[in-house]
MARGUVO-396228 format. One line per 10 residues: their letters; for each residue x negated, y, z of N, C-alpha, C. Coordinates in Angstrom, 1 decimal, decimal comma. Atoms other than C-alpha are relative to their C-alpha. Example, Ala and Ser with C-alpha at 12.3 -4.5 7.8 and 13.67 -1.06 7.14 Angstrom:
<nodes>
AS) -0,9 -1,2 0,0 -12,3 -4,5 7,8 -0,9 1,2 0,0 ~ 0,9 -1,1 0,0 -13,7 -1,1 7,1 0,8 1,1 0,8
</nodes>
This chain:
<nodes>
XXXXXXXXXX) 0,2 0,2 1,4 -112,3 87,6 128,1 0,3 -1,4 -0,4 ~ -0,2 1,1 0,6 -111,2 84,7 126,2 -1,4 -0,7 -1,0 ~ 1,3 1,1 0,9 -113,8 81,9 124,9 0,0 -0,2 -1,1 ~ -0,3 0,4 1,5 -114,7 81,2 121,3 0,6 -0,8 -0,3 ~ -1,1 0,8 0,0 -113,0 78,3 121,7 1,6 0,6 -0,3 ~ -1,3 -0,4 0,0 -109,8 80,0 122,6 0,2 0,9 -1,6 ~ -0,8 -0,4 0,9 -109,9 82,6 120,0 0,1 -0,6 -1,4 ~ -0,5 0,7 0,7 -110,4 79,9 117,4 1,0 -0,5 -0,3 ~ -0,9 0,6 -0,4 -107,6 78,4 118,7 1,1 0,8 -0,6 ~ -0,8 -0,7 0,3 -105,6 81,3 118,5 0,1 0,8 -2,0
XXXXXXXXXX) -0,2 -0,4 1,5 -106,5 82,5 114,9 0,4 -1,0 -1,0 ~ -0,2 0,6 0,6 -106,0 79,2 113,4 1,8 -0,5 0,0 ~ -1,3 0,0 -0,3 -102,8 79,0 114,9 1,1 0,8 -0,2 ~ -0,8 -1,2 0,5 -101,2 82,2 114,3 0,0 0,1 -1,9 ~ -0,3 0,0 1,7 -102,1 81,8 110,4 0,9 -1,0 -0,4 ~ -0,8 1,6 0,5 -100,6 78,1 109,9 1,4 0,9 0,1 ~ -1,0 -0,4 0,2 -97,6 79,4 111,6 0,7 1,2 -1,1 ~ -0,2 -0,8 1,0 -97,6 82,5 109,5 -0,1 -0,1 -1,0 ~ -0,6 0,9 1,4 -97,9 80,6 106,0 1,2 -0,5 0,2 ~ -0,8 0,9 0,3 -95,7 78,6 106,8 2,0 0,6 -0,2
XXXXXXXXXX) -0,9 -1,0 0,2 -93,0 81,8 107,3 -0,2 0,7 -1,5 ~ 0,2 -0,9 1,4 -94,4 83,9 104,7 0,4 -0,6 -1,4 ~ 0,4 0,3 1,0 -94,9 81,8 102,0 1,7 -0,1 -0,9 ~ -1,5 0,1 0,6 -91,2 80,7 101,2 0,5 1,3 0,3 ~ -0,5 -1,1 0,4 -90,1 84,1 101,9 -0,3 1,0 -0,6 ~ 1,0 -0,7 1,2 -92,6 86,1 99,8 0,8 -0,8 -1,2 ~ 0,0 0,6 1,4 -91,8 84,0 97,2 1,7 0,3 -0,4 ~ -1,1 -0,2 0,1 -88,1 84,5 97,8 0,3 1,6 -0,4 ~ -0,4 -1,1 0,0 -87,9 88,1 98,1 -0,9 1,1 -0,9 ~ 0,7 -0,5 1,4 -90,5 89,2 95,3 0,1 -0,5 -1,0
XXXXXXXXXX) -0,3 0,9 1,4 -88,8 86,6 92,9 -1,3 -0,5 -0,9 ~ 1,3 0,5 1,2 -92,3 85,0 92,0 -0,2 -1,2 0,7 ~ 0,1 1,7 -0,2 -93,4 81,3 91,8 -0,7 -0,3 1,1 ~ 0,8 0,2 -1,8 -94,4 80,2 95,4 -1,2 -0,6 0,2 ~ 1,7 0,2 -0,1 -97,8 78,9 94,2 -0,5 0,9 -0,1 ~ 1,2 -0,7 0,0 -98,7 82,1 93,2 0,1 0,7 1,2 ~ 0,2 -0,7 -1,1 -97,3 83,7 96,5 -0,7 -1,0 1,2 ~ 1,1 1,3 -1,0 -99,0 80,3 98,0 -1,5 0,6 0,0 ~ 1,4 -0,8 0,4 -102,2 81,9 96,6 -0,7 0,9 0,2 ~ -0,1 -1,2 -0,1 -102,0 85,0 97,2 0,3 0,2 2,0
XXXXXXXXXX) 0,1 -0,5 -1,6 -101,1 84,1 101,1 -1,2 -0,8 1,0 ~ 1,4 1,1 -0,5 -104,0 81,1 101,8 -1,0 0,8 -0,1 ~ 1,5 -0,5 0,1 -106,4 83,3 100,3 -0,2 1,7 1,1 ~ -0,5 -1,3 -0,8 -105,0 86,6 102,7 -0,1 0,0 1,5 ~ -0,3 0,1 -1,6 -104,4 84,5 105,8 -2,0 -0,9 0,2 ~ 1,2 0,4 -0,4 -108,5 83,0 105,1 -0,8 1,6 0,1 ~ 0,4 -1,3 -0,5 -109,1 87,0 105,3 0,1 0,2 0,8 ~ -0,4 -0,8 -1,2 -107,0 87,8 107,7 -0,4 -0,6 1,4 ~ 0,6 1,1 -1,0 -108,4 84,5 110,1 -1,4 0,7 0,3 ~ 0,7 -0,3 -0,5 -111,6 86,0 110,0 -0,3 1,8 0,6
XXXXXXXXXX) -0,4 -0,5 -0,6 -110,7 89,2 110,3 0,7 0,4 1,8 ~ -0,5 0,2 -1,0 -108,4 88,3 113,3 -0,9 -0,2 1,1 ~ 1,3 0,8 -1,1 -111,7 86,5 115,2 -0,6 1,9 0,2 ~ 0,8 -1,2 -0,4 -113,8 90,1 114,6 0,8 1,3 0,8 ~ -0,7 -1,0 -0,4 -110,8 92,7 115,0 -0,1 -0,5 1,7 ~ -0,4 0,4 -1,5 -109,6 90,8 118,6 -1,7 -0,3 0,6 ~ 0,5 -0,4 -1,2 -112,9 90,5 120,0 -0,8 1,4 -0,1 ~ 0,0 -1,4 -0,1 -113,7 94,0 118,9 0,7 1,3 0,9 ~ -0,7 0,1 -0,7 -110,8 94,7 120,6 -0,1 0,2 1,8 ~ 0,3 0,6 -1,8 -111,3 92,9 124,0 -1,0 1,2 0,4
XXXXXXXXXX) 1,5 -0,3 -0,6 -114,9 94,2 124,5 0,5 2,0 0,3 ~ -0,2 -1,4 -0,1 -113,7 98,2 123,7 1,4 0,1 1,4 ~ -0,7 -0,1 -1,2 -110,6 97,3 126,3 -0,5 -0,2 1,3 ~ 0,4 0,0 -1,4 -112,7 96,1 129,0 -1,2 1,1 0,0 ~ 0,8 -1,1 -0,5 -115,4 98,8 128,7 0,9 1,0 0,3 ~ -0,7 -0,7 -0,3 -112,5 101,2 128,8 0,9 0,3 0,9 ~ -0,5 0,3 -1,0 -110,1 100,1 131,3 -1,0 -1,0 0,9 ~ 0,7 0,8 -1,1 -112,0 97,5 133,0 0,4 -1,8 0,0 ~ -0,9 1,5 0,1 -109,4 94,5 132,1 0,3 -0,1 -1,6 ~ -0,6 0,7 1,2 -108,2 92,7 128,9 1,5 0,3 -0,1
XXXXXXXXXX) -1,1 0,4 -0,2 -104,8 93,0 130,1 0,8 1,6 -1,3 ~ -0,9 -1,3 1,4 -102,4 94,9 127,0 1,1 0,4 1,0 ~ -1,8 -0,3 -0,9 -99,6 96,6 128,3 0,5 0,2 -1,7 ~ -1,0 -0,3 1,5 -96,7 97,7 125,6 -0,6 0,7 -1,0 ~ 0,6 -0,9 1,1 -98,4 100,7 124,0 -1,1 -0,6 -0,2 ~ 1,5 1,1 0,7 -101,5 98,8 123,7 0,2 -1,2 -1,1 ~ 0,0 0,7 0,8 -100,2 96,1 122,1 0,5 0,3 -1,3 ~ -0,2 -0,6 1,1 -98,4 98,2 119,7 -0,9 0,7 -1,0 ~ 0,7 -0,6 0,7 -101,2 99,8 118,8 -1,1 -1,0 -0,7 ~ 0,9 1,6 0,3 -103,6 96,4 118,4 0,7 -0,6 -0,9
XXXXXXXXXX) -0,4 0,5 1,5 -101,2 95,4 115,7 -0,1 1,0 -1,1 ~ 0,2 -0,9 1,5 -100,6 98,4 113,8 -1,5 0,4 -0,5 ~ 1,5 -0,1 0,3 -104,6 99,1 113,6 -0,5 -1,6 -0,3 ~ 0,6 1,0 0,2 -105,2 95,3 112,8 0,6 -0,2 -1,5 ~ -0,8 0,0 1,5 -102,3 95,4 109,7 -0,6 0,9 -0,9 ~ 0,6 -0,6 0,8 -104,1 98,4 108,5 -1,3 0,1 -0,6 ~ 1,3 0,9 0,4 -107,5 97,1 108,4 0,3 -1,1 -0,8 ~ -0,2 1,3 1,4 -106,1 94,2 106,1 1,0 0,5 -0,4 ~ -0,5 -1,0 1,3 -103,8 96,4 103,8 -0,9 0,4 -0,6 ~ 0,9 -0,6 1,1 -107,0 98,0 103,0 -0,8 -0,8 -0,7
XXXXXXXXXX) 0,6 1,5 0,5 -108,7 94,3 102,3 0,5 -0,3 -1,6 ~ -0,7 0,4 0,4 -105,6 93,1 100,7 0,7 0,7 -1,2 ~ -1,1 -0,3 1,1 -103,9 95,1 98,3 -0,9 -0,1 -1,2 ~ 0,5 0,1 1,8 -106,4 95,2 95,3 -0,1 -1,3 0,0 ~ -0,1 1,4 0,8 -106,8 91,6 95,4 1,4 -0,3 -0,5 ~ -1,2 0,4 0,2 -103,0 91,3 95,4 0,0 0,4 -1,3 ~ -0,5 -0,4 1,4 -102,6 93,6 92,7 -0,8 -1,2 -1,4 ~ 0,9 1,2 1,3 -105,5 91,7 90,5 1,1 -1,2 -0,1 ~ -0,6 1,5 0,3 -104,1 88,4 91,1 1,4 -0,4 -0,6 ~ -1,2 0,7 0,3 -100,5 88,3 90,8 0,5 1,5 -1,3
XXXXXXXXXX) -0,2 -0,7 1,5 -101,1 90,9 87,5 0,9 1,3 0,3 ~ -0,9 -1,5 -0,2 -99,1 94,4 89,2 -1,0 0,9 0,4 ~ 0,9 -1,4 -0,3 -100,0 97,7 89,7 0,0 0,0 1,3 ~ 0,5 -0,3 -2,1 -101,8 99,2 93,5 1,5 0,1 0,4 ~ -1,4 -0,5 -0,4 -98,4 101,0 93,6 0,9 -1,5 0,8 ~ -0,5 1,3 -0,3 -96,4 97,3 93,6 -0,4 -0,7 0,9 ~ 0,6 0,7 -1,1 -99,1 95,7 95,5 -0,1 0,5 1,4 ~ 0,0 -1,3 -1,2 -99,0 98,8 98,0 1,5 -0,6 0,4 ~ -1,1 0,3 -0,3 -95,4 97,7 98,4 0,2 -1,1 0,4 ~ -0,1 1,0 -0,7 -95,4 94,3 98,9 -0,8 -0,3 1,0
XXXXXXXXXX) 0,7 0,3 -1,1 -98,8 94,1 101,0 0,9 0,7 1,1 ~ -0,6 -0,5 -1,2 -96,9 96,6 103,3 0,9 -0,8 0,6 ~ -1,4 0,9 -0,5 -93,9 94,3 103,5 -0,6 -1,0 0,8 ~ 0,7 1,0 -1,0 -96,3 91,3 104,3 -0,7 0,6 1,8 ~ 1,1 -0,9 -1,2 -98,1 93,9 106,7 1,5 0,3 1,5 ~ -1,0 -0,1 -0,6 -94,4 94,7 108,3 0,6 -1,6 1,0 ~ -0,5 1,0 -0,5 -93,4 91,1 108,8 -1,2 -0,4 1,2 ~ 1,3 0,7 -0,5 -97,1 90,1 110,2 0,4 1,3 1,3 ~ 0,7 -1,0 -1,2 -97,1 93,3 112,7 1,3 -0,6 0,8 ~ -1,0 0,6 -1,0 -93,5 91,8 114,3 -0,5 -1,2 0,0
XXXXXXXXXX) 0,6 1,6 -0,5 -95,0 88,4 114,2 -1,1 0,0 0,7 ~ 0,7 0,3 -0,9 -98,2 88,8 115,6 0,4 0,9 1,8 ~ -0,6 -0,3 -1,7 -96,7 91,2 118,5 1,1 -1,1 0,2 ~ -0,6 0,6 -0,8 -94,3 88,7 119,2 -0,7 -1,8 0,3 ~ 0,2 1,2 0,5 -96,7 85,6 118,1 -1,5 0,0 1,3 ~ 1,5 -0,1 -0,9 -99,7 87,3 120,7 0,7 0,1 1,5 ~ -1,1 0,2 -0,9 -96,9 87,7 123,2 0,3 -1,3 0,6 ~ -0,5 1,4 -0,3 -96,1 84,3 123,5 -1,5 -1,2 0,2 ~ 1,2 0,5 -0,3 -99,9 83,2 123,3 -0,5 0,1 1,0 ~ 0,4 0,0 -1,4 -100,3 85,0 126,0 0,3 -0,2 1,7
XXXXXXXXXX) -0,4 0,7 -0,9 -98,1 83,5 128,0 -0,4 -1,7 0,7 ~ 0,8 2,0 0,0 -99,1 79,7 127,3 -0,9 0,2 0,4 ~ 1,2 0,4 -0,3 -102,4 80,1 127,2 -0,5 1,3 0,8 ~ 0,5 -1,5 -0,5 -103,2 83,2 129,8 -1,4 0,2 0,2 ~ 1,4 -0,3 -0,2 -106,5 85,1 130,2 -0,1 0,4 1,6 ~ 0,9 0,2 -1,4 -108,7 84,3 133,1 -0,4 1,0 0,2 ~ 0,8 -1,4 -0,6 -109,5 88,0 135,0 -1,4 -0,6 0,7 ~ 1,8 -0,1 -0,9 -113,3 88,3 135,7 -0,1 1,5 0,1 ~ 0,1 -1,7 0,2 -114,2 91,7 137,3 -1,2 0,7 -1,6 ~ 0,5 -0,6 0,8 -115,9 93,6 134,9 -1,3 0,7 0,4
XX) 1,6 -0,5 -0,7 -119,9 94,4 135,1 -0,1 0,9 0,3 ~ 0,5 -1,0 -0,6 -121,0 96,8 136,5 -0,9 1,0 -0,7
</nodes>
């Protein structure tokens, strides 16, 4: 299992990076002013940060009671993003809609887009975290 430390580590770090994509491309490809898609992604990725901490060690704890190890394989990790995107779609889209003044429908469309880009970036963004920084196997209690 990874230490609070770490997964701080890791949630603070995967959002930065992910503003700092999102933000100018949101803003590019919904043709709206990049403060309000600035707005709209600081206050998403201060969701999705604590989200991220509860979902992942939610996560861990049900993978090691079930298998016995932490370790994702492919289908695992495909499935740890698409169930982490759709637990913040359901967060995310009414505020979107509220704030940047469109209908669920609209907001249903663009959160998915955000939710699209975020599910290839955190699998390739938890991919690469878990190469740097690898998790330390401890057997699993008994």
């Amino acid at each position: 299992m990874r230490t609070t430390l770490d997964r701080v580590r890791h949630a603070i770090s995967f959002e930065l990076i992910g503003l700092a994509l999102v933000t100018p491309l949101g803003a590019w490809a919904f043709h709206m002013p990049m403060g309000d898609i600035g707005a709209v992604a600081i206050v998403s990725a201060t969701i999705a940060t604590i989200w991220n901490y509860l979902f992942n060690l939610g996560f861990d704890h049900l993978l090691l009671a079930i298998k016995g190890s932490v370790r994702k394989s492919l289908p695992v990790r495909v499935a740890h993003s698409v169930l982490f995107e759709v637990g913040l779609l359901a967060v995310l889209m009414p505020f979107i809609a509220w704030y940047l003044g469109v209908s669920l429908l609209q907001a249903l469309l663009m959160d998915a887009s955000f939710a699209g880009f975020y599910m290839a970036y955190a699998f390739v963004f938890n991919l690469a975290y878990d190469r740097v920084y690898p998790v330390q196997e401890r057997p699993a209690k008994a």
